[in-house]
C-alpha positions as CSV (number, residue, x, y, z in Angstrom):
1,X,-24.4,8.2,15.1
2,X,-27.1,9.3,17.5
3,X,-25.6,9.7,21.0
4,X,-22.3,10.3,23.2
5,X,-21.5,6.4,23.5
6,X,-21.5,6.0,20.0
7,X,-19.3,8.5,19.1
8,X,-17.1,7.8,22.6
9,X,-16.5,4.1,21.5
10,X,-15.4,5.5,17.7
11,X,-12.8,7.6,18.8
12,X,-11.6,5.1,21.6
13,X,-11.6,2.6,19.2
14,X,-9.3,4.6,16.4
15,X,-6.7,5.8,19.0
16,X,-6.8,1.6,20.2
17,X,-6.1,0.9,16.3
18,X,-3.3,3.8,15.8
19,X,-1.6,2.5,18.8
20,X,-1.6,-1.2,18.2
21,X,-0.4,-0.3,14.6
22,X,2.4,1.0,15.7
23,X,2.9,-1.9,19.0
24,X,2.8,0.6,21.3
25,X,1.4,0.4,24.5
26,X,0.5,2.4,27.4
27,X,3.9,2.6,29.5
28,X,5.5,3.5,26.2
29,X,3.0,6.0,25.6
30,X,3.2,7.5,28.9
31,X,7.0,7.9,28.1
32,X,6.6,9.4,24.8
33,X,3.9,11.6,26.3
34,X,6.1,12.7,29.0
35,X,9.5,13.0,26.8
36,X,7.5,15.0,24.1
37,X,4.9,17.2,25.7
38,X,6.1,17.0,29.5
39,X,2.6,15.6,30.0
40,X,2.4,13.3,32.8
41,X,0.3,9.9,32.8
42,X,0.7,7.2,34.0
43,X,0.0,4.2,32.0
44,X,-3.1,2.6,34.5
45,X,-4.4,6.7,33.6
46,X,-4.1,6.2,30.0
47,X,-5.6,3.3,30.0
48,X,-8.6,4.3,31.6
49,X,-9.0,7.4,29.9
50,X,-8.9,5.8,26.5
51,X,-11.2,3.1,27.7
52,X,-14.3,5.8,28.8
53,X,-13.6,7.4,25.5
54,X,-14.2,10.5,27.3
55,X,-11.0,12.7,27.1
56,X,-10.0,16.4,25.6
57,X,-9.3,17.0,21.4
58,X,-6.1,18.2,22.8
59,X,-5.2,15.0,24.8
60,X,-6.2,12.7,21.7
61,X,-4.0,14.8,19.4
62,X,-1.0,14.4,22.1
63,X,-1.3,10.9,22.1
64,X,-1.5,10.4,18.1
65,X,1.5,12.8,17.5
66,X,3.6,11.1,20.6
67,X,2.8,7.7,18.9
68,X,4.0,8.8,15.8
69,X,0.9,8.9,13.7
70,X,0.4,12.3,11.6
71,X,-2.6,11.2,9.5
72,X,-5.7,9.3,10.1
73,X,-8.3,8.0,8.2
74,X,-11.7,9.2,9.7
75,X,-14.3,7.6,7.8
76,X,-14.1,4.6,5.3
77,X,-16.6,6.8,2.8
C-alpha cells in the first residue's frame, strides 16, 4: 500500500466485515459503546467516522471489543 486512502479504506473495510459478522449495526454499536466504555456516539457519528476511515487506534479497538470481536485476521499471507 502506498498512501493514506489505501490504508484508510483497509481498515474501514475490516471493522465493516467484523461488524456485519456479528449483525451488528450502528445504533447497537453506539449502545454497546456507551454501556461498555461510557463513550458516547451516536450512530449517524459512527457511521461517518468508519466511512472516512479516518479515526483513533483507540476508537477502532473500542468498537471491535464492544462488538464482541477479540481476534482479527490482518492479512490473508
Amino acid at each position: 500500500m502506498t498512501d493514506d486512502k489505501e490504508w484508510q479504506d483497509r481498515v474501514k473495510g475490516l471493522l465493516k466485515a467484523e461488524l456485519a459478522k456479528r449483525n451488528t449495526n450502528y445504533v447497537q454499536l453506539a449502545e454497546m459503546l456507551k454501556d461498555k466504555y461510557g463513550v458516547v456516539e451516536t450512530p449517524q457519528n459512527l457511521s461517518n467516522k468508519i466511512a472516512r476511515g479516518k479515526f483513533s487506534a483507540v476508537f477502532m479497538i473500542q468498537v471491535l471489543e464492544a462488538a464482541g470481536c477479540h481476534s482479527i485476521k490482518i492479512s490473508s499471507d
